[in-house]
N, C-alpha and C positions, 0 to 999 in steps of 0.2 A: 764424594765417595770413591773410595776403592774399587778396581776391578771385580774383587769379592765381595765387596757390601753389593754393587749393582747387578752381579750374577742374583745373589739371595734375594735380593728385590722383586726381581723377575717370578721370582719362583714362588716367593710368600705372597705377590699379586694374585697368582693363579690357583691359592690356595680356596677352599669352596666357601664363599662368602664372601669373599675379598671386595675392594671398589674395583671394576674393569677398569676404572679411569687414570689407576696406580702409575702406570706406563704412558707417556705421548709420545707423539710421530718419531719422534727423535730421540726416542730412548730414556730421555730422563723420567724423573720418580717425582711426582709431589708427595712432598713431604706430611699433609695433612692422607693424604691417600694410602702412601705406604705404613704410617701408623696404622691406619682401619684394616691393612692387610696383612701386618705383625701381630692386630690381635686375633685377629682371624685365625693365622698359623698355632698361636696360642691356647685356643679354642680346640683346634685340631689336636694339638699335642696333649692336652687336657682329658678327652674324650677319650685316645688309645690310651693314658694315663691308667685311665675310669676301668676298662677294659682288662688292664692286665692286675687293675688291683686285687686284693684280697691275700691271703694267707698264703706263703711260699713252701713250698718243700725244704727239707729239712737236708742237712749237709746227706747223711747216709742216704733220704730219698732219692737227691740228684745225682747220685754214684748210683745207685741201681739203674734210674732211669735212661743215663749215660749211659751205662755198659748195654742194657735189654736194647737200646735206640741202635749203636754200634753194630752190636750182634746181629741182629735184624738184616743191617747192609751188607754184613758179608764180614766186615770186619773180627779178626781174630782177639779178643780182650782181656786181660787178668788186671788182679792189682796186688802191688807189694808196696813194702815200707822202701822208705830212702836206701837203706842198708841192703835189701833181698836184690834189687828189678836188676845191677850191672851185673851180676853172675845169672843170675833166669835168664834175661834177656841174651848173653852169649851164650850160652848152652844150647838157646833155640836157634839162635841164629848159624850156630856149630852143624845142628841137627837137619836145619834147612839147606846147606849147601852152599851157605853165604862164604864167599872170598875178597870178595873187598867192599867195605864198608865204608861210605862216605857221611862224615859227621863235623860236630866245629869241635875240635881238640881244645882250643884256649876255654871254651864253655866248662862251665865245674861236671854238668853232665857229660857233655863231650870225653872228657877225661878221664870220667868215671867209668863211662863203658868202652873205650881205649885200652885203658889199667887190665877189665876183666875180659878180653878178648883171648882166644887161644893163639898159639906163638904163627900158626898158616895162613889168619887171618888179618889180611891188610886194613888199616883205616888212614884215610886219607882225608884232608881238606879238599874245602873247593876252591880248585885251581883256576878262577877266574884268570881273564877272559872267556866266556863261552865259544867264540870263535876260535879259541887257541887248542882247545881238547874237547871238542863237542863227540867230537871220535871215540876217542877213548870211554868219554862219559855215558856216551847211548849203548855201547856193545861189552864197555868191562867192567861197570859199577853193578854191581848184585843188589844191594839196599842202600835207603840215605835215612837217617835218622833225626831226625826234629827235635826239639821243645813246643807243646806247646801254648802260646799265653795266655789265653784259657780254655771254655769249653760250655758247651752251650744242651742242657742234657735231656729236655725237651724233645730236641730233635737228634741227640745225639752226633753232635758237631764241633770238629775241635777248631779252634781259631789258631790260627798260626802268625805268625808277623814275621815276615822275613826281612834277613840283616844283610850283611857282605859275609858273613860268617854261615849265615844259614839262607839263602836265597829262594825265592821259590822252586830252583829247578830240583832243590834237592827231595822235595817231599812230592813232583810231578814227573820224573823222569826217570828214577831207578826202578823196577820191577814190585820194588819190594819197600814202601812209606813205613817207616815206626815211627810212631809219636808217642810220644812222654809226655802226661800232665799230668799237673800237682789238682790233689782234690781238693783244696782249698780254693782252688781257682775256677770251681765249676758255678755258672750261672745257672737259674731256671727256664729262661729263656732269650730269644734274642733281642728282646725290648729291656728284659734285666740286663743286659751283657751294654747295648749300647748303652747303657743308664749310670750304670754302675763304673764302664769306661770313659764315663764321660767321653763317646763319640762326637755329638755334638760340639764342643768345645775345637774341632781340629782334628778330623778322621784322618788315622795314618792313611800315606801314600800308599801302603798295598796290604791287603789283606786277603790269606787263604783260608776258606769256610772249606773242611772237610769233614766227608761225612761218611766214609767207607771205600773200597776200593773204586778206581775207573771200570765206571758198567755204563754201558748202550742197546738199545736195542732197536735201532735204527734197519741194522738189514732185515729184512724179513720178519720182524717183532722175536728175532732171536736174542736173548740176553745172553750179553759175550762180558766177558771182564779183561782189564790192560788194554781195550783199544784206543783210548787219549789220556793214559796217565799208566798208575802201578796197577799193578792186575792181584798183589796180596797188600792188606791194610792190617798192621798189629799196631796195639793202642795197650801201653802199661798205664795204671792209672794208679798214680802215687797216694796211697792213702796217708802216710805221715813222713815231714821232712825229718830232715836229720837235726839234733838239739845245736845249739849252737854253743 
């Protein structure tokens, strides 16, 4: 076995019912053992299965329950068609005081709200290296703008996946997070989401669960906002793409 099958190994031994005997002194896996403990994991998966079955909310329910979930944490929310959100969306960000806006330009969104910015307001990629303009990025980046790959409406959470185009720093670093998602891509919850993405199969290397702006209330049971991320969170939520 692979480094990976023997990690899983380990882990579907320890799953509740397993043989303890899965594992010896030495690390390896009997084979008759670790079957009793793959169907064990089986069993597990079955039972949260059980748990989440039953009848799903309906496309319009999980856009409600996404926006009410959002709104709830503080997040600012609307929804438009493909054609409306690149002029809303600059209008507001004209309105807020935004001056430069980091976004992925080659992205069709990217470009989209690039295209409808007004002529004062900068949009810039990301200049990787972080070490090379961490300066510039923490004290002159006003908002960074997202896609994101889907969204979770349960709890109102959007999944983001970042690329070299859209990295995490950009939706944890600027004051000001916008995320863009298409409602077509909204799940009911996060057992549909990993299901549906097949998670299982090869979980991407990094994923951001966001769920409203950065809030703490760590001093004094004071609730503060922006103390380890953006202090405003806007979420446009695409209700129809554009035809093709």
């Amino acid at each position: 076995m692979n480094a990976r099958e023997r990690m899983l190994g380990r882990l579907r031994a320890a799953a509740p019912g397993a043989t303890r005997g899965a594992i010896g002194a030495d690390g390896a896996i009997d084979a008759a053992d670790a079957a009793d403990a793959i169907d064990a994991l089986d069993m597990l998966d079955a039972r949260i299965a059980a748990h989440y079955a039953g009848p799903r909310p309906d496309a319009a329910a999980r856009i409600d329950a996404l926006e009410a979930a959002l709104r709830a944490s503080r997040a600012d929310v609307w929804r438009a068609t493909a054609e409306e959100w690149p002029a809303q969306l600059a209008a507001k960000l004209a309105a807020h005081g935004v001056k430069r806006l980091l976004l992925d330009k080659p992205a069709a969104e990217g470009a989209a709200l690039a295209g409808a910015l007004p002529a004062d307001m900068e949009s810039l990629a990301f200049a990787g290296p972080l070490e090379a303009w961490k300066g510039e990025l923490f004290n002159t980046i006003d908002a960074g703008f997202t896609v994101a790959r889907s969204g979770i409406a349960a709890t109102g959470t959007l999944i983001l996946a970042p690329d070299a185009g859209t990295p995490r720093t950009v939706s944890l670093v600027p004051p000001l997070h916008i995320a863009l998602v298409y409602a077509d891509t909204l799940h009911a919850t996060l057992h549909d989401a990993a299901r549906a993405e097949r998670w299982g199969d090869g979980m991407p290397s990094n994923l951001v669960l966001a769920s409203g702006p950065s809030k703490t209330s760590d001093i004094q049971q004071t609730l503060a906002f922006g103390a380890h991320g953006p202090r405003w969170m806007w979420v446009v939520i695409v209700t129809e793409r554009n035809k093709p």
